[in-house]
N, CA, C and O of each residue as an XYZ file, in Angstrom:
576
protein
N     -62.239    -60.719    104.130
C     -62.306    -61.633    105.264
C     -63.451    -61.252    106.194
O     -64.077    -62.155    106.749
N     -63.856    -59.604    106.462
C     -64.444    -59.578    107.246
C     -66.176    -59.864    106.759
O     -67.163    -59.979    107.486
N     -66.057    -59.922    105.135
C     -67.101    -59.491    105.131
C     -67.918    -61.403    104.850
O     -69.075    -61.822    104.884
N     -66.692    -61.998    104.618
C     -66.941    -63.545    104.616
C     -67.021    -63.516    106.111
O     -65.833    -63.815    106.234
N     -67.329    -63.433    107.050
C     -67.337    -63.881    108.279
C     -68.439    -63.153    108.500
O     -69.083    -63.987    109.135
N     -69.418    -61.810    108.417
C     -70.517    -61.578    108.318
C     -71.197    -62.418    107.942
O     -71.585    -63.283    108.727
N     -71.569    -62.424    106.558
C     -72.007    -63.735    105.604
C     -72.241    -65.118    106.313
O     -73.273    -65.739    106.061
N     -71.152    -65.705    107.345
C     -71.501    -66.623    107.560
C     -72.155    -66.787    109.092
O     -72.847    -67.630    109.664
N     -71.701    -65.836    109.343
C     -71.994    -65.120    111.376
C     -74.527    -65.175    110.519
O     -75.468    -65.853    110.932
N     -74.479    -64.391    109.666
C     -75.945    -64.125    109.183
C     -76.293    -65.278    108.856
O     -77.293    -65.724    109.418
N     -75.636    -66.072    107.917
C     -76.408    -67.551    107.585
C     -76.726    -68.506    108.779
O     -77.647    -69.318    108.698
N     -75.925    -68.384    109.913
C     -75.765    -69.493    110.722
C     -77.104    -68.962    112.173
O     -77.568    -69.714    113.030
N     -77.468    -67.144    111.937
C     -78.433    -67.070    112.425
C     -79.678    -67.106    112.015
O     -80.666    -67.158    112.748
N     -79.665    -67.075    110.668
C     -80.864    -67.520    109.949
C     -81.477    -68.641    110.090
O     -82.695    -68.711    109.926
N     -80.596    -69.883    110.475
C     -81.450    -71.287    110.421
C     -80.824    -72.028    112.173
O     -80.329    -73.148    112.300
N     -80.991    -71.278    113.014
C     -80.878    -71.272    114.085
C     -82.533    -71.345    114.580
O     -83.357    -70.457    114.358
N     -82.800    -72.650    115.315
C     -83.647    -72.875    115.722
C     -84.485    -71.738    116.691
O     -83.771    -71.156    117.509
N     -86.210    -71.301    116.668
C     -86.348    -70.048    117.049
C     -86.819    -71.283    118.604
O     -87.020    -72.495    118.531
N     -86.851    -70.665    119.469
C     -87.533    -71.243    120.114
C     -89.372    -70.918    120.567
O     -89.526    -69.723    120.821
N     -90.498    -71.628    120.676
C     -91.276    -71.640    121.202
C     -91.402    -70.886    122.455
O     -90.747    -71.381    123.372
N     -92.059    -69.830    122.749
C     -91.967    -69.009    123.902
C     -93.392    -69.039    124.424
O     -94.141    -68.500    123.609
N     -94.047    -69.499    125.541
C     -95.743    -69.553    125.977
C     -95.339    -67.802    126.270
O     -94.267    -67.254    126.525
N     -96.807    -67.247    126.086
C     -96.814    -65.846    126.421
C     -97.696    -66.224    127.275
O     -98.239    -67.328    127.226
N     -98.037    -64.935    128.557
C     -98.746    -64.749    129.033
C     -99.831    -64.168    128.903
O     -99.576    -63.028    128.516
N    -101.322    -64.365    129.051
C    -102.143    -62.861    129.085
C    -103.402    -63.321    130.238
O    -103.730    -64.471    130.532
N    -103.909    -62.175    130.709
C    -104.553    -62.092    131.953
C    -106.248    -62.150    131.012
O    -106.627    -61.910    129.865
N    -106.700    -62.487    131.949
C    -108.385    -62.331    131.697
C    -108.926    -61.890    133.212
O    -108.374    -62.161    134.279
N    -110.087    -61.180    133.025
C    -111.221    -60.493    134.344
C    -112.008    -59.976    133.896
O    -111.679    -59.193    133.006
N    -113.006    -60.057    134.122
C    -113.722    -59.234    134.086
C    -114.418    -57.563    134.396
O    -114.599    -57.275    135.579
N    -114.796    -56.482    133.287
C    -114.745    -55.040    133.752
C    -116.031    -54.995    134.347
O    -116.896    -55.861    134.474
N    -115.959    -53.476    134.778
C    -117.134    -53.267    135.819
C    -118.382    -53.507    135.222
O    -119.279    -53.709    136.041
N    -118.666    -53.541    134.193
C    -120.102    -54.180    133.402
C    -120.268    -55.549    133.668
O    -121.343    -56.102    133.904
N    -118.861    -56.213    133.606
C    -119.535    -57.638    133.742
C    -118.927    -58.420    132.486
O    -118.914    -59.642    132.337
N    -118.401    -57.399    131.572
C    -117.792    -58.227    129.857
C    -116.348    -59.071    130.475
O    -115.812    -58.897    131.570
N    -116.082    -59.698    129.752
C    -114.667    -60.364    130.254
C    -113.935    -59.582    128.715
O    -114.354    -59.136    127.647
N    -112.724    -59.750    129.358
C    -111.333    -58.560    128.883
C    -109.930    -59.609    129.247
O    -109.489    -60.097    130.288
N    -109.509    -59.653    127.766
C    -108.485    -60.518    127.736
C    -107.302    -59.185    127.047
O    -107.430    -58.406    126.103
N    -106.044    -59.443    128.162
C    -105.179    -58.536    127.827
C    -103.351    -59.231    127.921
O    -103.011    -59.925    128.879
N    -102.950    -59.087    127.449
C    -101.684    -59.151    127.436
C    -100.656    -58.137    128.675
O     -99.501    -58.389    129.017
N    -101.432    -57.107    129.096
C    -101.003    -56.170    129.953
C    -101.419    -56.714    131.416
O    -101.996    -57.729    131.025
N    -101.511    -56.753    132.493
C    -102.263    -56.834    133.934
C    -102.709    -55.776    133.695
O    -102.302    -54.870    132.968
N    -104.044    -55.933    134.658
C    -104.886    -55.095    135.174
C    -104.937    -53.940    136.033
O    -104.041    -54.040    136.871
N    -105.566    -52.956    136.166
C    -105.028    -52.502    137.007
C    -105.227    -52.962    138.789
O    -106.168    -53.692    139.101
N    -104.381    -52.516    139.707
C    -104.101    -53.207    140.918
C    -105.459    -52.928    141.399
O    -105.839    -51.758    141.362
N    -106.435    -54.062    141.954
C    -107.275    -54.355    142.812
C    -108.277    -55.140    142.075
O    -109.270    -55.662    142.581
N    -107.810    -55.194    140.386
C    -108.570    -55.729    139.617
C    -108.140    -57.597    139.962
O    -106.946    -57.870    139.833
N    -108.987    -58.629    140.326
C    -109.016    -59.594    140.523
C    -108.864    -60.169    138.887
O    -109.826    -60.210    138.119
N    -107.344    -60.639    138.487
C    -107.415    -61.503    136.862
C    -106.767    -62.861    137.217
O    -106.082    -63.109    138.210
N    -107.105    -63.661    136.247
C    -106.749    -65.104    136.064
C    -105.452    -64.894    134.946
O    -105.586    -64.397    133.828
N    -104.173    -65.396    135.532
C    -103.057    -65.241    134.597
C    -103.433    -66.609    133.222
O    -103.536    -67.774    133.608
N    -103.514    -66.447    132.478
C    -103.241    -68.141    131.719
C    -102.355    -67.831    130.692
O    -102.136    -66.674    130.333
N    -101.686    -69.108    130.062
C    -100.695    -69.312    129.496
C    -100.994    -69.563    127.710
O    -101.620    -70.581    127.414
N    -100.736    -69.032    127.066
C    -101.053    -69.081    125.387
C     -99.529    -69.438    125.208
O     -98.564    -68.738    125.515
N     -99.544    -71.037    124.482
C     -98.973    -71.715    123.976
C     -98.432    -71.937    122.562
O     -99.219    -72.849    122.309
N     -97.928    -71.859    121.777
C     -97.686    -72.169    120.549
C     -98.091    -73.147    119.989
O     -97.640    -74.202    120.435
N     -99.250    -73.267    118.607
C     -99.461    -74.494    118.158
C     -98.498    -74.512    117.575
O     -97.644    -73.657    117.342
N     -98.703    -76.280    117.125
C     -97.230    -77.370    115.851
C     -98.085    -76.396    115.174
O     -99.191    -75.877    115.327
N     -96.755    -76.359    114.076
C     -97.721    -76.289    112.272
C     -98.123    -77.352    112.132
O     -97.715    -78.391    112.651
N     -99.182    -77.153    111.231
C     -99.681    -78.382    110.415
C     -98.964    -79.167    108.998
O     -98.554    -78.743    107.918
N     -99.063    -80.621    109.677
C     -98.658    -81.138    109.117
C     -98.235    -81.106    107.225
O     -99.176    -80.717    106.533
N     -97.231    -81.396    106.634
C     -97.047    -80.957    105.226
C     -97.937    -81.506    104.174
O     -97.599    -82.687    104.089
N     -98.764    -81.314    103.442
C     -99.704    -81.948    102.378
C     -98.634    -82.810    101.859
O     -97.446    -82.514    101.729
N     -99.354    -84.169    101.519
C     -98.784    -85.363    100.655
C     -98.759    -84.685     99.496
O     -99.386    -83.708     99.087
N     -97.777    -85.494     98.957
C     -97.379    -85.054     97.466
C     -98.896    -86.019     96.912
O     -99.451    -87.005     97.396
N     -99.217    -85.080     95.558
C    -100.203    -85.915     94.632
C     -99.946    -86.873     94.193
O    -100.905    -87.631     94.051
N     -99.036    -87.216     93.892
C     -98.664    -88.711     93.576
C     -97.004    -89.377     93.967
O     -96.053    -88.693     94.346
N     -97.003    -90.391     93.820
C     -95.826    -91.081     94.509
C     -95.052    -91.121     93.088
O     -95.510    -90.645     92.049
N     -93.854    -91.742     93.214
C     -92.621    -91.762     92.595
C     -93.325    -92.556     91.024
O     -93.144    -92.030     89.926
N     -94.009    -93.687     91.175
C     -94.678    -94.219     90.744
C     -96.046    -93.584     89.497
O     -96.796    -94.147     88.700
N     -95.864    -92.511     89.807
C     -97.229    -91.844     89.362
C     -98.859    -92.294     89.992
O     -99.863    -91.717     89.571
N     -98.918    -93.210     90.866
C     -99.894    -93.460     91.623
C    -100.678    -92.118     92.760
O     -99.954    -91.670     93.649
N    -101.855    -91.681     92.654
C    -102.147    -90.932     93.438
C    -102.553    -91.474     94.863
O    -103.233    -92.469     95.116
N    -101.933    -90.519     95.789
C    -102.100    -90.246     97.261
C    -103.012    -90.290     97.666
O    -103.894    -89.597     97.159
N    -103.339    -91.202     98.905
C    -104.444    -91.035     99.527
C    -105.564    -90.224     99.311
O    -106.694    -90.317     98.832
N    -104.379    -88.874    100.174
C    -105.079    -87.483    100.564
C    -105.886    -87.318     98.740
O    -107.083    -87.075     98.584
N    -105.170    -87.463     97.905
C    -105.345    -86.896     96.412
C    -106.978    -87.308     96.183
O    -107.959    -86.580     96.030
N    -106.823    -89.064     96.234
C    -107.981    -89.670     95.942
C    -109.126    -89.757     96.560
O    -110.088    -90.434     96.197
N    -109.030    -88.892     97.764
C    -110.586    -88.249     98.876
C    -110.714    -87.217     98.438
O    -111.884    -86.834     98.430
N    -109.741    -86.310     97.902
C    -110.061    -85.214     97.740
C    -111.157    -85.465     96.055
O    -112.124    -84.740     95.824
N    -110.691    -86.645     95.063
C    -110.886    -86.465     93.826
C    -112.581    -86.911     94.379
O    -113.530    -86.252     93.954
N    -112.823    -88.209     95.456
C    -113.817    -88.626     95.654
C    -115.163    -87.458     96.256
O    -116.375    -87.663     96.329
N    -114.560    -86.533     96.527
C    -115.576    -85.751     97.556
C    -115.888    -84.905     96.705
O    -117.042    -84.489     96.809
N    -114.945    -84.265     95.447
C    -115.012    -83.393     94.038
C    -116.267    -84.122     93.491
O    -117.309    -83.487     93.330
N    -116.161    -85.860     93.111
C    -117.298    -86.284     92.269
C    -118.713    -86.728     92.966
O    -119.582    -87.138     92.195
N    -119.053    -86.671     94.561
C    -119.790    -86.395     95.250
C    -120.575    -85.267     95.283
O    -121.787    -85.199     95.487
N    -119.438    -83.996     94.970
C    -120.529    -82.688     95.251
C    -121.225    -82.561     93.587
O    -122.370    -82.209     93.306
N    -120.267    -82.917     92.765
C    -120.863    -82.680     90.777
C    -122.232    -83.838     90.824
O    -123.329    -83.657     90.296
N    -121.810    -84.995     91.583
C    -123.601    -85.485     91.538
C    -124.562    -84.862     92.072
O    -125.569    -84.551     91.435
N    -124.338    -84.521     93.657
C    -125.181    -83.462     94.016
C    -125.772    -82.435     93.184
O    -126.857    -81.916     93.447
N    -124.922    -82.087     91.986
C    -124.998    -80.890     91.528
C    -126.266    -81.224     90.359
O    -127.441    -80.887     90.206
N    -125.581    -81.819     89.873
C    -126.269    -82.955     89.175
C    -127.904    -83.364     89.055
O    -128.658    -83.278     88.085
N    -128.145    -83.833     90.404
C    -129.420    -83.901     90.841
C    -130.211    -83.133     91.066
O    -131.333    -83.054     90.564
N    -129.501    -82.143     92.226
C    -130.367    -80.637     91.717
C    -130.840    -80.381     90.972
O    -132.063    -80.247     90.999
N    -129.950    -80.133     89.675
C    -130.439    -79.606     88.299
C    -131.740    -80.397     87.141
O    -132.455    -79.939     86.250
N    -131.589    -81.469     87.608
C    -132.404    -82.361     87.045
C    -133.655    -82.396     87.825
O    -134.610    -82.922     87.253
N    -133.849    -81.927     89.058
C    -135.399    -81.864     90.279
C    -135.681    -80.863     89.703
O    -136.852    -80.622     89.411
N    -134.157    -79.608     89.243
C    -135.366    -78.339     89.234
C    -135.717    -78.345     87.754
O    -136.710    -77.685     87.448
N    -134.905    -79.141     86.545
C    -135.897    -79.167     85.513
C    -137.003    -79.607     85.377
O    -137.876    -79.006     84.751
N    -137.172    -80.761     85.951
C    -138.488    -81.694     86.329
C    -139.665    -80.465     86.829
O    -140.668    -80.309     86.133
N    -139.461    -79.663     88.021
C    -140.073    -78.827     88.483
C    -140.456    -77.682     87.606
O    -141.561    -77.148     87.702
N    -139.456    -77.266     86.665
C    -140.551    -76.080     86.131
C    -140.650    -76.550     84.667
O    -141.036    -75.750     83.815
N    -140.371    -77.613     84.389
C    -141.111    -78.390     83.207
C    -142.631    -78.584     83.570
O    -143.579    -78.384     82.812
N    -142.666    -78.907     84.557
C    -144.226    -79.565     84.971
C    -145.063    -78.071     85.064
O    -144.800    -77.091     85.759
N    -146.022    -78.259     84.223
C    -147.246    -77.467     83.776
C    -148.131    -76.854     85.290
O    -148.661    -75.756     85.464
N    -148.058    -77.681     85.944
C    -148.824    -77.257     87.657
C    -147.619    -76.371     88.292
O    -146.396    -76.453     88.405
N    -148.939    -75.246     88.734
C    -148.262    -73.908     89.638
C    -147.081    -74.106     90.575
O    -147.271    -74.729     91.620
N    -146.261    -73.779     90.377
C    -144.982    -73.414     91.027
C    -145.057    -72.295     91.695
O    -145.529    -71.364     91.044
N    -144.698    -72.024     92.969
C    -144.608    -71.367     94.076
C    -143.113    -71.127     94.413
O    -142.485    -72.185     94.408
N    -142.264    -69.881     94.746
C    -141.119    -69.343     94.584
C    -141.560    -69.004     96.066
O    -142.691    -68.614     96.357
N    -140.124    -69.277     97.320
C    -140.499    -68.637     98.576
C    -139.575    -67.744     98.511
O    -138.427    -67.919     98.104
N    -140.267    -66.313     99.091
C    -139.139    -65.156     98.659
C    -138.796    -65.139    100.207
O    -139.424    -65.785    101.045
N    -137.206    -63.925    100.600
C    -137.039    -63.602    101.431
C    -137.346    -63.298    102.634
O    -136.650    -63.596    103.605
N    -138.852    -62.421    102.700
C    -139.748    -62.226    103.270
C    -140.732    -63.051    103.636
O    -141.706    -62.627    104.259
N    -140.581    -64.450    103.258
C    -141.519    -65.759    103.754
C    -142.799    -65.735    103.083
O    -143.752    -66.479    103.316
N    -142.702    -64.467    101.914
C    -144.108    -64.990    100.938
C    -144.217    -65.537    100.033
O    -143.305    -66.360    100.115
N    -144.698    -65.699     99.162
C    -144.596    -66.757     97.960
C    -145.339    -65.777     97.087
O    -146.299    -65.041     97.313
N    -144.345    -66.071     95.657
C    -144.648    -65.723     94.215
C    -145.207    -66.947     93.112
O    -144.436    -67.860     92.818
N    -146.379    -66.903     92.621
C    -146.329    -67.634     91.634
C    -145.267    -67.644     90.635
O    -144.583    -66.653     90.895
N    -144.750    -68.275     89.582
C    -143.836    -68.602     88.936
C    -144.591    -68.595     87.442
O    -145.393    -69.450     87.066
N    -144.133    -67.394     86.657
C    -144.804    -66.997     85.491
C    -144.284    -67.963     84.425
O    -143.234    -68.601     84.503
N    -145.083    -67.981     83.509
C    -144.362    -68.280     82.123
C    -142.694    -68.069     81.952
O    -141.727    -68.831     81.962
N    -142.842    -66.971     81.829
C    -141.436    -66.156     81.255
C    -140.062    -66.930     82.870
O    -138.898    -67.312     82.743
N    -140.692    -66.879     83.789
C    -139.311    -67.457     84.867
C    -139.586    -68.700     84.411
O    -138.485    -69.250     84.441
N    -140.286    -69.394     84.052
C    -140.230    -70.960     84.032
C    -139.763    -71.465     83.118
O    -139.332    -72.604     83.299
N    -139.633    -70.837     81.697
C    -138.573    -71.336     80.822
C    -137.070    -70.470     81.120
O    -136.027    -70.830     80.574
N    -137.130    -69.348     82.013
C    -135.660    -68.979     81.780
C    -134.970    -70.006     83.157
O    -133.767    -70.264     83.132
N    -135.697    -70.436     84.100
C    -135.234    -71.575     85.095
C    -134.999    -72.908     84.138
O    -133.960    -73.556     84.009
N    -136.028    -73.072     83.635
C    -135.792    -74.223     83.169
C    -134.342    -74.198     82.139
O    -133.640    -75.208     82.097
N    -133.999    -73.024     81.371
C    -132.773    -73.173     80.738
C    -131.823    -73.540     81.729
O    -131.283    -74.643     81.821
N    -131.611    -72.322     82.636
C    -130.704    -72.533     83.570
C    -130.495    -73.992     84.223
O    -129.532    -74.240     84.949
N    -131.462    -74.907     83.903
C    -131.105    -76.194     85.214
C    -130.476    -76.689     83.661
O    -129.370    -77.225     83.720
N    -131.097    -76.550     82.284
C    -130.605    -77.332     81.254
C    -129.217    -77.091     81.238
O    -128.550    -78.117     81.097
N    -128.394    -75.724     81.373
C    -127.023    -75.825     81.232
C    -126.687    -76.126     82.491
O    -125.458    -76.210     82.497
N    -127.109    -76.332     83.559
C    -126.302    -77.058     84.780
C    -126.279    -78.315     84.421
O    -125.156    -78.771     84.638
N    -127.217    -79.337     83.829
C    -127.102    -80.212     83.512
C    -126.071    -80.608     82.703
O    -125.399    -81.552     83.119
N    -125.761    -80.088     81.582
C    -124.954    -79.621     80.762
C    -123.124    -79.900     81.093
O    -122.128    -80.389     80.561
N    -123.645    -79.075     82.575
C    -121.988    -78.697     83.639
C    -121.631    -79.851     84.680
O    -120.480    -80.161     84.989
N    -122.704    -80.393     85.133
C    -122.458    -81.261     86.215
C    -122.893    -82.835     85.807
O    -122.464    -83.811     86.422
N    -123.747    -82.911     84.751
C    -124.005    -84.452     84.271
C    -123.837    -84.946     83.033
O    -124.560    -85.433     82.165
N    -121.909    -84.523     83.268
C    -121.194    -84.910     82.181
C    -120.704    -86.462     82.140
O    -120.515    -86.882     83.282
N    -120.482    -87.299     81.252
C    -120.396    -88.623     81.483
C    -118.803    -88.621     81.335
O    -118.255    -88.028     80.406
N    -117.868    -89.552     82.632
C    -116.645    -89.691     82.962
C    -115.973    -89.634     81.736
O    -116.541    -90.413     80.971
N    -114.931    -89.018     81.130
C    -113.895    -88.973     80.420
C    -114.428    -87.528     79.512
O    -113.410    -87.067     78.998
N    -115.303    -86.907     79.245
C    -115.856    -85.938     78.160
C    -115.466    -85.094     78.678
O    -115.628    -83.961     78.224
């Protein structure tokens, strides 16, 4: 008996609403001049601004991917739209920079340091592979 009445004394505080509590914390500035945000007060003669830190809502619950229906969700179908936005992007890239070190005229590489490297033989076909398998990755035709 007693230990069924634990059991239910624990369940019934488990889903007991918590409440939202604003905390306090002080801000002032120290003798340098930095501003100093504390949860503690200051010490006495120190001039602070009390303000109030609030609790955000959670955020709202993600839509399910699709409805009862098997139809996809809004949220689903921006998300699928903005996915096949960035693979064209990707896309295009890869195809400027094959164009670019296909083409026989000097190519110029800007390095870190704001100088520029000519672009040898040997980088210009191993770039140029590289844009060929991006191409490969990103300008795949719908269903493949």
């Amino acid at each position: 008996m007693l230990t069924r009445t634990l059991l239910t004394a624990c369940i019934i505080t488990l889903f007991q609403p918590t409440a939202a509590v604003a905390k306090n914390y002080y801000h002032w500035l120290d003798k340098e001049g930095n501003p100093v945000y504390s949860e503690t007060p200051p010490e006495a003669g120190v001039n602070a601004e009390v303000r109030q830190l609030t609790p955000t809502k959670a955020p709202p619950a993600q839509e399910k991917a699709e409805d009862d229906n098997g139809n996809k969700s809004a949220y689903e179908k921006k998300k699928q739209a903005e996915v096949a936005e960035l693979v064209q992007k990707n896309c295009d890239a890869a195809r400027s920079n094959l164009s670019i070190f296909q083409n026989p005229k000097t190519v110029l590489i800007k390095n870190s340091d704001d100088s520029f490297d000519k672009v040898t033989d040997e980088m210009r076909e191993e770039q140029s592979k590289k844009a060929e398998e991006q191409i490969k990755e990103f300008c795949k035709k719908p269903g493949k």
